[in-house]
N, C-alpha and C positions, 0 to 999 in steps of 0.2 A: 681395321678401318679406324683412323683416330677420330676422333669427338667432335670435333669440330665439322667435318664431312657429315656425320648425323643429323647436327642440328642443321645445317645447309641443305642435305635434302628434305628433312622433316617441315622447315619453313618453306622452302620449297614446295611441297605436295598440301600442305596449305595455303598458299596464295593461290595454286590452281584450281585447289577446291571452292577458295571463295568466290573465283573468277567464275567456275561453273556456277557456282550458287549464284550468283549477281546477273550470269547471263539467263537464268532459267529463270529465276524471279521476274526480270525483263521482259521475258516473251510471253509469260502469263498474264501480266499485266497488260501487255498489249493486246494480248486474247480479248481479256476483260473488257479492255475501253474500246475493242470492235465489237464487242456484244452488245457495249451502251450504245452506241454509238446507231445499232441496226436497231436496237428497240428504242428507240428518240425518235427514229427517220420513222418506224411502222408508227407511234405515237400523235408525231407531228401530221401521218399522209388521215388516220384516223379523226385531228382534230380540223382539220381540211374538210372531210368530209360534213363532218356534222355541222361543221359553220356554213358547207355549202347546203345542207338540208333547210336547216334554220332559218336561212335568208329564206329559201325557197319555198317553205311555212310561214314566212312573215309575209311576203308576197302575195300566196295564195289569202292568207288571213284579208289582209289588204283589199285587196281584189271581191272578198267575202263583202268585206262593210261596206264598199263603195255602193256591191251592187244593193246590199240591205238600205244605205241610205235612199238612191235612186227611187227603190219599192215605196218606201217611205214618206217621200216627196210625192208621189205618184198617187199614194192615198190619199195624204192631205189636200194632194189637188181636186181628186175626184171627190172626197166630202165636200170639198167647198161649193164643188159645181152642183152635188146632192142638194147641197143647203140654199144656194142658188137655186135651184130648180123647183123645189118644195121647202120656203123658207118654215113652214109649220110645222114639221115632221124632229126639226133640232138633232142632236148629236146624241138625246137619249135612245132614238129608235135603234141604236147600231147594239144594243147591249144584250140581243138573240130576244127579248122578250115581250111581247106582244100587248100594247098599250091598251087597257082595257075601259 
């Protein structure tokens, strides 16, 4: 077989092998960036959630103070009507202890 036929198939069964190597590198890589790909999407649906919890704890929060404010008004009103009613008794009597 002369020499030259050698190096013709030997370069040869190199470039096939790179081809294989370049195609296999390829599809792993692809592998790889559909792995990220599905852990970004679980990622992104996880940070969905918690943003919709979040709101849904601000809201409740929310909803907390308004009704604490309300309460709050509601006492203020009823001392004033206390203090109205028996201006002589003042704001000290509310303090549990017994004017002696």
């Amino acid at each position: 077989m002369p020499d030259w036929l050698i190096i013709v198939i030997v370069v040869a069964a190199l470039i096939v092998l790179a081809v294989i190597a370049f195609v296999v590198s390829k599809r792993a890589r692809a592998k790889n960036e559909e792995r990220q790909r599905e852990k970004a999407i679980e990622q992104r649906d996880e940070a969905q959630l918690r943003a919709r919890e979040a709101g849904e704890a601000e809201l409740q929060a929310s909803r907390y103070a308004e009704e604490a404010q309300r309460q709050r008004e509601r006492a203020e009103e009823l001392d004033r009507k206390a203090a109205e009613t028996d201006p002589g008794s003042g704001s000290e009597g509310r303090s549990g202890h017994r004017a002696e």
